[in-house]
C-alpha positions as CSV (number, residue, x, y, z in Angstrom):
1,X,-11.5,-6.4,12.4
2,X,-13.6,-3.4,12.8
3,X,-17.6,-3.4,14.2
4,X,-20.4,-3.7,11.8
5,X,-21.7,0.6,11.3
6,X,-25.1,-0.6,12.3
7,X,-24.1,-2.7,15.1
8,X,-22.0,0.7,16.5
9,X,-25.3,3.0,15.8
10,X,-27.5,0.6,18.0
11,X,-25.0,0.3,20.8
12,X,-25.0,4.6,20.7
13,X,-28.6,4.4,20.2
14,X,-29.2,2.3,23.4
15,X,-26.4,4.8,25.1
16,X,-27.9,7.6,24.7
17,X,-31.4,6.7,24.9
18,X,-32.9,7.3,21.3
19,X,-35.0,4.9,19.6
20,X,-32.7,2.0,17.7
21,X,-35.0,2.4,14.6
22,X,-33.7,6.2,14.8
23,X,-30.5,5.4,14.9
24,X,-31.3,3.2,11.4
25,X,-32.6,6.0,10.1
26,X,-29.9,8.4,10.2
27,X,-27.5,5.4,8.6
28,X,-29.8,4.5,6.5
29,X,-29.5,8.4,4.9
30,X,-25.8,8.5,5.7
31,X,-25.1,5.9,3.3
32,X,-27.8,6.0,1.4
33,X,-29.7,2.4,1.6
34,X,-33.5,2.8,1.6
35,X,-33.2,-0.8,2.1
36,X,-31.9,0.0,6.1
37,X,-34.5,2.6,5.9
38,X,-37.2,-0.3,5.3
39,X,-36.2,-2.2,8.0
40,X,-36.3,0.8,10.0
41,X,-40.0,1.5,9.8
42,X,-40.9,-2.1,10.3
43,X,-38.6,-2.0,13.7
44,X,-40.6,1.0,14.4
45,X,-44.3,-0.2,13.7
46,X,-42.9,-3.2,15.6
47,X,-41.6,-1.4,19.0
48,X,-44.7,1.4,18.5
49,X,-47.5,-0.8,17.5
50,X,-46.7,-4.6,18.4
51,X,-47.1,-5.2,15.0
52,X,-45.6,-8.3,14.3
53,X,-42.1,-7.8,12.9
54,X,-41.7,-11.1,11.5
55,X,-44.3,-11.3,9.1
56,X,-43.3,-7.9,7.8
57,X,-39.9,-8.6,7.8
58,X,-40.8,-12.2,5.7
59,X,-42.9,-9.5,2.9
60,X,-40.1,-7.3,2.4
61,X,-37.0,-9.8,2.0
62,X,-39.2,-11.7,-0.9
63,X,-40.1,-8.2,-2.4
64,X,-36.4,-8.0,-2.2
65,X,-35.3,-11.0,-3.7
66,X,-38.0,-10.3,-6.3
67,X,-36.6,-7.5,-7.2
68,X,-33.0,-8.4,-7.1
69,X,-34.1,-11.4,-9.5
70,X,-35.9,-9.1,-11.5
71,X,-32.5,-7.1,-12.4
72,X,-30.5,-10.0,-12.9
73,X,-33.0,-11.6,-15.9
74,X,-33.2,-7.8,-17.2
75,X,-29.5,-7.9,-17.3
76,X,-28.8,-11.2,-18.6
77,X,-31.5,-10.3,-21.7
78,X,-29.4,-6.9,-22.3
79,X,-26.4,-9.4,-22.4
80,X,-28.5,-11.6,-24.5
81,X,-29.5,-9.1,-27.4
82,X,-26.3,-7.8,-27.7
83,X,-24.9,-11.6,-28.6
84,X,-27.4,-11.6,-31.6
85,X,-25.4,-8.8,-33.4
86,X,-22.1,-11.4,-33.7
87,X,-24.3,-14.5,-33.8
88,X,-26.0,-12.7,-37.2
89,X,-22.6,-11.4,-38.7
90,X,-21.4,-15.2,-38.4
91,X,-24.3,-16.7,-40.0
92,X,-23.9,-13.9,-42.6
93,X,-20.0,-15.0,-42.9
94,X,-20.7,-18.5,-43.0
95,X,-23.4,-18.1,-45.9
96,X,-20.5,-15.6,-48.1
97,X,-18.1,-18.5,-47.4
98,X,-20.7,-21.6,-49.0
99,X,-21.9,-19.1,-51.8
100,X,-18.5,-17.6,-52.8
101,X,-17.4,-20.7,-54.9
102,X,-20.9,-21.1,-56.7
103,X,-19.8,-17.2,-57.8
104,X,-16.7,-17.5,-58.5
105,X,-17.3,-20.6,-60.9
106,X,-20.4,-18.6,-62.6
107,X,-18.1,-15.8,-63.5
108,X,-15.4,-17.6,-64.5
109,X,-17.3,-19.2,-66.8
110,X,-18.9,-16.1,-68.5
């Protein structure tokens, strides 16, 4: 089983000397998660500053699940409107199906 990417750009990080949030950075763009790139600048204001990593760390992960939550009830309302379009055309069918008799007996009639 192979080593976690982030894992192996810490461990070169502490190698060569650089920064560890650096070494987040440059994955972060290399694959392309601004998530990785969050957590990046709070390890950075955290090794820089002092400032208090876990508290930062506590705001971003519920703005994460917020926003995660936030696409799931968007996509299970797209999934949601397009289930009226065959709930309607069954109502519509049910209604042809009770009427149809009453029609057919009026113009038979005539």
């Amino acid at each position: 089983m192979g080593v976690h990417p982030a894992l192996e750009e810490l461990t070169r990080s502490r190698w060569s000397g650089q920064p560890p949030w650096d070494a987040l950075h440059a994955l972060a763009d290399e694959l392309g998660l601004p998530e990785l790139d969050d957590f990046a600048d709070i390890m950075r204001l955290s090794g820089e500053e002092g400032a208090s990593v876990y508290t930062n760390l506590r705001a971003r992960s519920a703005a994460m699940r917020t926003a995660m939550l936030n696409d799931e009830i968007a996509e299970a309302n797209a999934i949601g409107e397009r289930m009226t379009i065959p709930g309607s055309l069954l109502g519509v069918i049910f209604m042809a199906l009770l009427v149809a008799p009453s029609l057919l007996r009026m113009f038979s009639n005539t």
